[in-house]
N, C-alpha and C positions, 0 to 999 in steps of 0.2 A: 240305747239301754239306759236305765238308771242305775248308775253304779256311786257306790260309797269306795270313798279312797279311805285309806286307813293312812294315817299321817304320824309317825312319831316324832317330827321337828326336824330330821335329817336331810342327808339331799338327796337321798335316793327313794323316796318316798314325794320327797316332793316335786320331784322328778317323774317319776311312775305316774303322780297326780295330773301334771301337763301333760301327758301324753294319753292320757284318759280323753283330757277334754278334747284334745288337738283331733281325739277319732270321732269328735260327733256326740261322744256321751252326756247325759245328763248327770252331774258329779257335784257330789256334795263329799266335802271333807270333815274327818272328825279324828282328834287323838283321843286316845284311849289312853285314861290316868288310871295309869297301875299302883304307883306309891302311895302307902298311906302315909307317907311323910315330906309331901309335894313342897310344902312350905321351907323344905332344906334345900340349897343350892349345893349344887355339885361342882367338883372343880376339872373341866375338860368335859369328857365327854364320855364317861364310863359307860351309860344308860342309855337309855330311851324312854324315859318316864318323870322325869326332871320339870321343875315349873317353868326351867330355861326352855325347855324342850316344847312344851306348850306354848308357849311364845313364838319360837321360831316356827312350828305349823302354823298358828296362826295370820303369820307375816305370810307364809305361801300361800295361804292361800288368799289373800287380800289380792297379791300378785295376780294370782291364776283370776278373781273375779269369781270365785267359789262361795257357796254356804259355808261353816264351817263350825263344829260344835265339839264341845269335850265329856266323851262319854265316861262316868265312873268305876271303872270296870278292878278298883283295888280290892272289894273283898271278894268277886269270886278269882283273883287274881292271889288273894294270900290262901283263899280256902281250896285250889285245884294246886296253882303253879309251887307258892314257898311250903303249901301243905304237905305234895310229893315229895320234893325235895328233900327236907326233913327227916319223914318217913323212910326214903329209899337209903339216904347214910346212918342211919337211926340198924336200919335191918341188913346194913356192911353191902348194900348195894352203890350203884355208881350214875347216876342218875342226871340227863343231860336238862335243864329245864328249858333252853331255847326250844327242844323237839316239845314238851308239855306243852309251853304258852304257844306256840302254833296250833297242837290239837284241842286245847281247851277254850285259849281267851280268841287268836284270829281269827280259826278255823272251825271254833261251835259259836261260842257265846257270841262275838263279832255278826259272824255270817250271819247265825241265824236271826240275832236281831233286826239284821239289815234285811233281811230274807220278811221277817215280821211288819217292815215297816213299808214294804213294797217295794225295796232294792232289786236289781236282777245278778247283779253281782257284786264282790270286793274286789279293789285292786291295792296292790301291795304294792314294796319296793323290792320286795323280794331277786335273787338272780336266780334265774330257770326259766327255762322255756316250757309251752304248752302246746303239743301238736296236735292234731287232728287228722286223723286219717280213717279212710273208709277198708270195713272188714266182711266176710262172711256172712250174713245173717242167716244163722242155721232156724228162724221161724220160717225164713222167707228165702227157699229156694231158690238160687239165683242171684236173690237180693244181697244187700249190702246195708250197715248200719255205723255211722259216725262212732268213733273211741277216740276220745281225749286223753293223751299220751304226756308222763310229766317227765322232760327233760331236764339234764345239766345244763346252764348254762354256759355260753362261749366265753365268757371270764372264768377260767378255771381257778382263778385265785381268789375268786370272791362267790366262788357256785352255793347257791343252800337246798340244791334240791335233797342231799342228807334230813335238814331239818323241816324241810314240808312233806317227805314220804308221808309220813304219820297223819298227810287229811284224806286219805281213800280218793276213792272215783267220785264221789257223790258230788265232796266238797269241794273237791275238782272243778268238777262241771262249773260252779259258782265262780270262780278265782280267775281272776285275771292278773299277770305281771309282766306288765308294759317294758319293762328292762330287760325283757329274758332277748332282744337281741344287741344287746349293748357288749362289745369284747372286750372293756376296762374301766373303771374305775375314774381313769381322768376323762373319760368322752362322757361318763354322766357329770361329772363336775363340769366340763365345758358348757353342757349341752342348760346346766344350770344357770351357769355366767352369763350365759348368751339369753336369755330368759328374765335375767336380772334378778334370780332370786338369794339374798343374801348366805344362805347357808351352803353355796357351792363350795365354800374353803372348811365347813367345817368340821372337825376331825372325827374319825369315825366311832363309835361305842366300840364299846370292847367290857369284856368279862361278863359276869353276870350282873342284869341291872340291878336287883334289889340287893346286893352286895355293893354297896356305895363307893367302897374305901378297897375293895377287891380282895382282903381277906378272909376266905371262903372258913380255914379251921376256926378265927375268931367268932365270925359270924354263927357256926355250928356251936361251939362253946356258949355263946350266949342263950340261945334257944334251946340248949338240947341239955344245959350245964357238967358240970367237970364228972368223970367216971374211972378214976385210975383205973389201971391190970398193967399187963404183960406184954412185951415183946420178945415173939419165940424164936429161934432159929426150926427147921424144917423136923425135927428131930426133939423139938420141944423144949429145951435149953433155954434158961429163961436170960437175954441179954442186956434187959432195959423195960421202964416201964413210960406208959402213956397217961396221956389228960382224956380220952376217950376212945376207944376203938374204932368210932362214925366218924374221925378227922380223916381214916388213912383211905387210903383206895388201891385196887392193885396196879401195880407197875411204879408205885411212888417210892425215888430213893433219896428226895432230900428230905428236911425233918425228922426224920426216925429218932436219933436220939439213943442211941444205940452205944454202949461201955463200951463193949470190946469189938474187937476187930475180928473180920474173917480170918481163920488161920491161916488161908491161903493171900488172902491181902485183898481181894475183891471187893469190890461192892454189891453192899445188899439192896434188894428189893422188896418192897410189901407183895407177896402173894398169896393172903386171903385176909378176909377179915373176916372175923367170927365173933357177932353178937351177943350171941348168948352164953358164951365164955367170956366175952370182953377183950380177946386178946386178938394183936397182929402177931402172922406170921409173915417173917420173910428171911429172904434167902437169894441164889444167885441167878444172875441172866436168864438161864437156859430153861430155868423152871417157870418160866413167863410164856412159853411159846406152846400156839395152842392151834390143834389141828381141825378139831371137833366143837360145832357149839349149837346149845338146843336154843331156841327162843319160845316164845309167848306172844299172846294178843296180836296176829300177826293181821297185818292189813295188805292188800292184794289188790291192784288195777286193774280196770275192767279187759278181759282177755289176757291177762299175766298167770293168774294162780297156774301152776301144774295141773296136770291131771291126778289123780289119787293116787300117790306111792309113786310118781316117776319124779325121776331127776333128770332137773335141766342145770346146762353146763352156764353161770353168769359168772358176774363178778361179785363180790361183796365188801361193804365200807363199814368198818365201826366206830369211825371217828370224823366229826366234821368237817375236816381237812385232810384226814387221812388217806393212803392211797389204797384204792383198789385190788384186790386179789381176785386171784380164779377160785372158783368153788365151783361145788356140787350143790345145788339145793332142790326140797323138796317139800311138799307139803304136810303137816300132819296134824291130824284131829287132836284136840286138847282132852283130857279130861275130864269127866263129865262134870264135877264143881269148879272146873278151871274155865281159862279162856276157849272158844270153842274154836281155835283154830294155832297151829303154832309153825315154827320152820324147823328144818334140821339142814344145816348148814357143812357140808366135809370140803374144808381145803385142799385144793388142788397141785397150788404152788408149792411156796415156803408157806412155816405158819405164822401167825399172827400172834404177837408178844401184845402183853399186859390185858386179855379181855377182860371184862369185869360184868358180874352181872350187873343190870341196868342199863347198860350202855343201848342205844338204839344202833340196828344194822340194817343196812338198806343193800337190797336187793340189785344189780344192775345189768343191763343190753347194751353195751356197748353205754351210750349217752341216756338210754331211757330208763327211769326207775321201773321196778316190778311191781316190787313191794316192799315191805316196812316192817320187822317186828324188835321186841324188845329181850337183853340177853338172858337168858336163865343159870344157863351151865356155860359153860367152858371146858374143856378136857385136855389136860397137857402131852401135846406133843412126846415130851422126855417123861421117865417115868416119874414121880412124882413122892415123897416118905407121905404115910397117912397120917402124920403129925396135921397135916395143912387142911385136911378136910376134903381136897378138891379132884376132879376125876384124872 
């Protein structure tokens, strides 16, 4: 096959690239410049979009004996990725943009260029695994029909099948991620050393890339500029006031900034934010925990979706690292000027503290994702004052 490695200078990408080629494939490597501020050096490794960062692909693939080219992918990079973003704390939402630049910049714009240019597939550095297993073919009596199944990864501590739900079945089919049976961290850095490619020691990105310097309320402030109001207690009491309501999100208890103390002595938490008043509410623990949550735009692998109106017993994730719960899910049609497909989600277990709308929640079988949608509602567990807006 002809596959395009997608390269961001790291070593598991360029990692993923060697063992493209190692299977036979025709591989051409290319990073994708996201910053429109490439000419700023970064200090470590926040990113993956750095002019450092381009360099170091480059050196991989000199290694590997690859093509190698740098596609400019900044402005539909600010006009999709930093555009939502914005957007969703702009509207007191909470807004993941690793799961966006997945669906927008790797998993559309990426692919399908490469799909354009006569690629058969991407290959990431992605950790997850892709099965393949043979099913039913209800055209064909008897028959049977291949399903491309997207797994966690055996490195639980570095899994992103969380942050690739969001490319469906289709995009699926396209992707390759030659890491998904790697169980750590250091056997891809070995497996780099032993390869001789320089960036096997180097330190992994972290935060969000276009956030340089990793403070996210600064960052907001600058784009979105300053908005005073209020911070309420549950009950509307006004305790303190804010630089903008789009800095908080829920479950956040440090920064608040808050005069007085809870009577009882507690710590408070943001649980809602509300745009169009301007004001954070927050309030204690217990008012975080949520048993019910509706989602949107939901996306579904090929043989996953439910049948209409039944509930299947899985797990559900709302946090990148986060753990696992039992749940009830099921499907449900959207709205007719809405998304045309959405989930409803009842916890099983214990509930789940701090949801937020925006947040992505992914579906789970044990190891295998389902599906993917994005938060809407939340409804709290405990009952709730209707000072906070929320269900």
């Amino acid at each position: 096959m002809r596959v395009l490695a997608a390269m961001s200078g790291g070593v598991d990408s360029a990692v993923a690239a060697a063992l493209a080629v190692d299977a036979g494939h025709e591989v051409v490597g290319v990073h994708m410049a996201l910053s429109r501020n490439r000419d700023q050096f970064r200090t470590g490794s926040r990113g993956c979009c750095s002019i450092e960062d381009a360099g170091d692909a480059r050196r991989a693939a000199d290694v590997l004996g690859i093509p190698y080219y740098v596609w400019d992918l900044s402005e539909r990079f600010e006009d999709t990725v930093v555009a939502d973003f914005l957007a969703e704390y702009e509207a007191g939402r909470t807004p993941n943009p690793c799961v966006r630049c997945n669906e927008h910049i790797k998993f559309e714009a990426l692919l399908d260029k490469a799909t354009a240019l006569g690629f058969d597939a991407v290959a990431t550095g992605h950790y997850a695994r892709v099965v393949t297993r043979d099913v039913p073919d209800p055209s064909a009596p008897g028959g049977t029909r291949p399903v491309r199944e997207l797994h966690r990864s055996p490195n639980t501590a570095k899994d992103q099948s969380y942050v690739l739900a969001v490319m469906g079945p289709e995009r699926l089919a396209r992707a390759i991620f030659p890491l998904g049976g790697f169980a750590s961290k250091d056997e891809v850095r070995a497996e780099a050393a032993r390869r001789g490619l320089s960036v096997s020691a180097k330190p992994d990105s972290y935060d969000i890339c276009f956030v340089a310097d990793g403070d996210t309320q600064g960052f907001l402030r600058e784009r979105l500029g300053a908005r005073p109001g209020e911070i309420v207690d549950a009950e509307g009491a006004v305790l303190g006031e804010h630089d903008g309501a789009y800095a908080f999100t829920v479950g956040q208890r440090k920064g608040l900034r808050i005069d007085r103390p809870a009577p009882d002595g507690r710590p408070r938490y943001v649980l809602d934010v509300q745009p169009a008043r301007n004001r954070v509410v927050v309030g204690p623990a217990e008012l975080l925990s949520v048993d019910r949550v509706e989602a949107g735009a939901a996306v579904w692998f090929d043989g996953a979706r439910p049948a209409p109106g039944a509930w299947v017993d899985a797990e559900v994730q709302v946090r990148a690292h986060g753990a696992p719960v039992p749940a009830r899910v099921r499907a449900v049609e959207g709205a007719p000027e809405g998304p045309a497909q959405g989930m409803e989600i009842a916890l099983t277990g214990a509930p789940l503290r701090g949801v937020a709308a925006g947040q992505s929640v992914v579906v789970y079988d044990g190891t295998r994702v389902l599906g993917q949608a994005t938060v809407d509602r939340a409804y709290r567990a405990a009952a709730a004052p209707t000072a906070t807006g929320a269900g």
